[in-house]
C-alpha positions as CSV (number, residue, x, y, z in Angstrom):
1,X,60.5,102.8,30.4
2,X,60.7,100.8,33.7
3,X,56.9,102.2,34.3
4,X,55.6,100.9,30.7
5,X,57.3,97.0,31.5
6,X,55.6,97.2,35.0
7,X,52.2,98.1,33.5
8,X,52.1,95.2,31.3
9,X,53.3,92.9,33.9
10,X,50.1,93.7,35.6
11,X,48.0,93.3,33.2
12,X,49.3,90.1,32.0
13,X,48.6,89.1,36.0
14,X,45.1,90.3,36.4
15,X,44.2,88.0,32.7
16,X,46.0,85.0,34.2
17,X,44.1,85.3,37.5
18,X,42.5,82.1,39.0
19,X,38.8,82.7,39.0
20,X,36.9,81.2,41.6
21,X,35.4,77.6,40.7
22,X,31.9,76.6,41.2
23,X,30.5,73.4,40.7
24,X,26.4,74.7,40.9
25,X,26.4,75.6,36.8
26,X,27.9,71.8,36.7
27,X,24.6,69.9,38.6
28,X,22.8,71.4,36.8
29,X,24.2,70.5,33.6
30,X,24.6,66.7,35.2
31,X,21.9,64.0,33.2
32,X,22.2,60.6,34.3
33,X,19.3,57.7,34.5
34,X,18.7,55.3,37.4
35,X,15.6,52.8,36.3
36,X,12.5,54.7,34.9
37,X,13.8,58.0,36.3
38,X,15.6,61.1,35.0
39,X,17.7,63.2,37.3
40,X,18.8,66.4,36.2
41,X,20.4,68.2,39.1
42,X,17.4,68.5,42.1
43,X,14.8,67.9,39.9
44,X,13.0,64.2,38.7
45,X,11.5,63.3,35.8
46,X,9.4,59.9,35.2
47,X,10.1,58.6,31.8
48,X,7.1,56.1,31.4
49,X,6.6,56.8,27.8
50,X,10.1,54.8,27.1
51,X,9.7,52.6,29.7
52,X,6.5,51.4,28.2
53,X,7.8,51.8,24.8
54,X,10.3,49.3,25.2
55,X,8.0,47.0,26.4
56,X,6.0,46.8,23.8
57,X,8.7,46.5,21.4
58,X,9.8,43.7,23.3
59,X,6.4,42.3,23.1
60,X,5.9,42.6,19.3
61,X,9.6,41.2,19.2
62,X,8.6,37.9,21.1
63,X,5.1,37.9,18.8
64,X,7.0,38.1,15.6
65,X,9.3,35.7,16.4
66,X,6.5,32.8,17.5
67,X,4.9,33.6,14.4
68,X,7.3,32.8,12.2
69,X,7.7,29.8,13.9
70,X,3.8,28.5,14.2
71,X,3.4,29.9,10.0
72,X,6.3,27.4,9.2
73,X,6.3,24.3,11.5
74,X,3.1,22.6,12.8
75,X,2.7,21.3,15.6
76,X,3.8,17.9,14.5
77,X,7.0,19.3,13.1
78,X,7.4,20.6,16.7
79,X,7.0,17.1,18.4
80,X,10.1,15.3,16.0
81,X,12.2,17.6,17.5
82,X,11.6,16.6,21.0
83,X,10.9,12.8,20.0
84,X,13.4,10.0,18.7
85,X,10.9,7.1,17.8
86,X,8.3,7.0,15.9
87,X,6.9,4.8,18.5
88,X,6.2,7.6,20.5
89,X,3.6,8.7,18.3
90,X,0.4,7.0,17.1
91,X,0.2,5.6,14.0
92,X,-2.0,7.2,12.2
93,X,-0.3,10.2,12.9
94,X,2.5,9.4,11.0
95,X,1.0,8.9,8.3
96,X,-1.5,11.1,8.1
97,X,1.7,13.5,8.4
98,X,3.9,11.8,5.6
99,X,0.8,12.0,3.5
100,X,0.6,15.9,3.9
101,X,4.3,15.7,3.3
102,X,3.9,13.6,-0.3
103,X,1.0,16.0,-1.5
104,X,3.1,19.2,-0.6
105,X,5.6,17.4,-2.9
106,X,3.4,16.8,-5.8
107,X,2.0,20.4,-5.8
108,X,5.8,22.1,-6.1
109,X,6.0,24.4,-8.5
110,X,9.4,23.8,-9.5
111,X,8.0,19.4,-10.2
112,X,5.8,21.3,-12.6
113,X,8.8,23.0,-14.3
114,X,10.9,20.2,-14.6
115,X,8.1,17.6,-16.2
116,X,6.9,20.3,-18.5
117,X,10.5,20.8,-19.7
118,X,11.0,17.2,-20.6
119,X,12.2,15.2,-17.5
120,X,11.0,11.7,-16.3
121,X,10.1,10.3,-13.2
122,X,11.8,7.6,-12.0
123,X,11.0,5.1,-9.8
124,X,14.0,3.9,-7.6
125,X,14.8,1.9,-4.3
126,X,17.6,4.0,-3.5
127,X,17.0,6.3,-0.7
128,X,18.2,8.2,1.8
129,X,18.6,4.9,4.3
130,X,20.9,6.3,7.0
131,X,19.0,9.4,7.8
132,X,15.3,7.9,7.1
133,X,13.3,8.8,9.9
134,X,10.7,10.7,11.4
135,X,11.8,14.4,11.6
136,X,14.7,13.2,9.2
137,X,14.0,12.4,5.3
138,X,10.6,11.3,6.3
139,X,9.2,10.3,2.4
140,X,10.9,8.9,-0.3
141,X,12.5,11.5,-2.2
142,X,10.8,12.5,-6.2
143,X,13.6,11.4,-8.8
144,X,13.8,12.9,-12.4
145,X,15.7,12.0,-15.5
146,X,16.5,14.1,-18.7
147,X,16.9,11.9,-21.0
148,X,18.9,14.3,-23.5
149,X,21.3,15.9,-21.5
150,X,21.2,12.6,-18.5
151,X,20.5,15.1,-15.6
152,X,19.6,13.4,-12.9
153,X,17.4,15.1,-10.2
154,X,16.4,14.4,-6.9
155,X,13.7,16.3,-4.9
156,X,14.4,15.5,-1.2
157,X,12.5,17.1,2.2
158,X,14.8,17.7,4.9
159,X,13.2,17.3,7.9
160,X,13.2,19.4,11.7
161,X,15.7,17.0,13.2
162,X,18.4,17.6,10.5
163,X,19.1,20.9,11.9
164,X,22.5,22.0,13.4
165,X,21.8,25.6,14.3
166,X,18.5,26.5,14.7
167,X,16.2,25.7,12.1
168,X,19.7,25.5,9.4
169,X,20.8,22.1,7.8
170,X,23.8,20.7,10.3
171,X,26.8,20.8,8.0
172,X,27.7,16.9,8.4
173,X,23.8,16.5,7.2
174,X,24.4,18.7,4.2
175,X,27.4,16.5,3.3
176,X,25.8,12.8,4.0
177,X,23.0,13.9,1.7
178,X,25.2,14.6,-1.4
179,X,27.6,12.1,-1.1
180,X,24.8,9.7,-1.1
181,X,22.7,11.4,-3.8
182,X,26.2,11.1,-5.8
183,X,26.6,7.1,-5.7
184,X,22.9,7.3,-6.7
185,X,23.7,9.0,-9.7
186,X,27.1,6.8,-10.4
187,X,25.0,3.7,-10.4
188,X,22.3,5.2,-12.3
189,X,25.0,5.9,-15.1
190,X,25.4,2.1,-15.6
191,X,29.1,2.7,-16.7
192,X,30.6,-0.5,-19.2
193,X,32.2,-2.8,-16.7
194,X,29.9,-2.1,-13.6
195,X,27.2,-4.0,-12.1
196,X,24.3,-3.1,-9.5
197,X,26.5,-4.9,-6.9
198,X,29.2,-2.3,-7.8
199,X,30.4,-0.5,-4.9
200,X,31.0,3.2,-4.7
201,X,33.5,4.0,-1.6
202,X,33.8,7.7,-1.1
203,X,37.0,8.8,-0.5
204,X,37.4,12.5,-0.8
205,X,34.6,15.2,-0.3
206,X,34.1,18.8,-0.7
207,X,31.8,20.9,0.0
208,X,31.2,24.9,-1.4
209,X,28.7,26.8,1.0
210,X,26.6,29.2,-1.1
211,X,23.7,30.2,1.3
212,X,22.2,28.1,4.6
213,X,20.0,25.3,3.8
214,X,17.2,25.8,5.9
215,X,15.6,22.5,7.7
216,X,11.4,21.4,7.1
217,X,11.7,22.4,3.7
218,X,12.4,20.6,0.2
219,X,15.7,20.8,-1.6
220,X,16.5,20.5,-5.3
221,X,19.9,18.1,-6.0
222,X,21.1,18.1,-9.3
223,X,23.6,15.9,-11.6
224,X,26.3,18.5,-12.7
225,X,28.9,16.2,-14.6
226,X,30.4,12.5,-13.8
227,X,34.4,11.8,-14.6
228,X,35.5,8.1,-14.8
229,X,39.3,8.3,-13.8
230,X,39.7,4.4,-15.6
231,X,37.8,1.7,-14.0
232,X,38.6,1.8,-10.3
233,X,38.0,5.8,-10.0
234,X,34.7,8.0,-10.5
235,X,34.3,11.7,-9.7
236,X,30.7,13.7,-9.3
237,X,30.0,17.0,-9.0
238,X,26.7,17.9,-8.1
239,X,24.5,21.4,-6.7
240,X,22.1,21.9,-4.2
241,X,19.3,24.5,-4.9
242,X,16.5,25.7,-2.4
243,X,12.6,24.7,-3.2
244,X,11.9,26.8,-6.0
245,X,15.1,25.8,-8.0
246,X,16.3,29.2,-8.3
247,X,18.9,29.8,-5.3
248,X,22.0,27.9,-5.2
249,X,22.9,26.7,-2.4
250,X,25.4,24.0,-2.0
251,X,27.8,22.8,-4.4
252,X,29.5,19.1,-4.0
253,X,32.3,17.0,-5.6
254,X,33.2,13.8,-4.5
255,X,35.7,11.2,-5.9
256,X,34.7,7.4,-5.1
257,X,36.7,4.2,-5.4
258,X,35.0,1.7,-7.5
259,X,35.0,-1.9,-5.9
């Protein structure tokens, strides 16, 4: 009995023995990279196939990236950035680039739409004064009016210097343009009891971000609805869609104190 619980003593010894440890299987097994070169245990390996891939990946990055640049602002879209007068500039650059500007505005697709579909043009002196400038709202915007359902509609280019983030409408930009396009459409309502020396004080402003409103492009602002709150408040809610007239992308009400 004492010779059977002495046997498997042993053996339970000579499983739990302590093999000797080597660390040679290990190196070998070691990969780690230091620059271009692979080092497996003793032996090097130059990896210029990925080197050179990520360079030109890199390179077709950059390439894409000033391409999309140069496809959508010229080079005199370039120089408002980095200029704050139109001083700086000759002449007949200016206009040569507001014309370019007004016959990209004519040719819209989405003008089309909305004068085939029963809306007027109308001519009016209000514009966009406090951000009218080169690289800002450089042309008058292109006003419609449905007579049926009295939509108002303004077609307005925002220009390169509008931007807060790169190439994106700055947010305070964004609201400045509605609030003004609202008081344009509360005067253009000609409500009983107001004048055109009626003032329009805006008092309370929100604004819903759909999608970013990107800069050197044309924006769509539309009438939605206009509440008179008796005779010394108005409300106007208004939306903001991209060039083509399809994509929503801001959406405005503001509440104005009639003076």
């Amino acid at each position: 009995m004492f010779k059977n619980i002495f046997n498997k003593r042993s053996l339970q010894q000579s499983i739990f023995k302590k093999q000797p440890f080597s660390t040679r299987s290990l190196l070998n097994e070691i990969k780690y990279k230091k620059g271009p070169e692979i080092i497996t245990g003793k032996k090097v390996e130059y990896d210029d196939n990925k080197r050179r891939l990520k360079q030109l990946l890199t390179l077709l990055g950059f390439s894409f990236i000033g391409y999309s640049i140069a496809a959508q602002f010229s080079i005199m879209d370039m120089i408002t950035i980095y200029t704050n007068k139109d001083i700086t500039l000759r002449d007949t650059d200016i206009i040569e680039y507001r014309r370019r500007l007004m016959d990209k505005l004519e040719k819209l697709p989405i003008l089309k739409r909305y004068l085939e579909g029963g809306y007027l043009p109308i001519i009016n002196s209000d514009e966009y004064k406090l951000i009218q400038s080169l690289g800002g709202i450089d042309i008058p915007p292109k006003t419609l009016f449905q007579p049926k359902t009295k939509t108002l509609v303004d077609i307005v280019h925002v220009g390169v210097k509008l931007q807060g983030y790169p190439f994106i409408l700055h947010g305070g930009m964004s609201s400045d343009i509605m609030s003004q396009f609202m008081v344009k459409c509360l005067k253009f309502e000609n409500y009983e009891g107001t004048t055109k020396d009626t003032e329009y004080l805006l008092r309370n402003l929100k604004v819903e971000y759909k999608a970013p409103v990107f800069v050197n492009r044309f924006i769509v602002l539309k009438l939605v609805d206009v509440e008179r709150v008796g005779t010394k408040w108005a409300k106007c809610n208004v939306e903001v869609y991209s060039e083509n007239g399809m994509n929503l992308l801001l959406k405005g009400k503001g509440k104005f104190e009639v003076k």
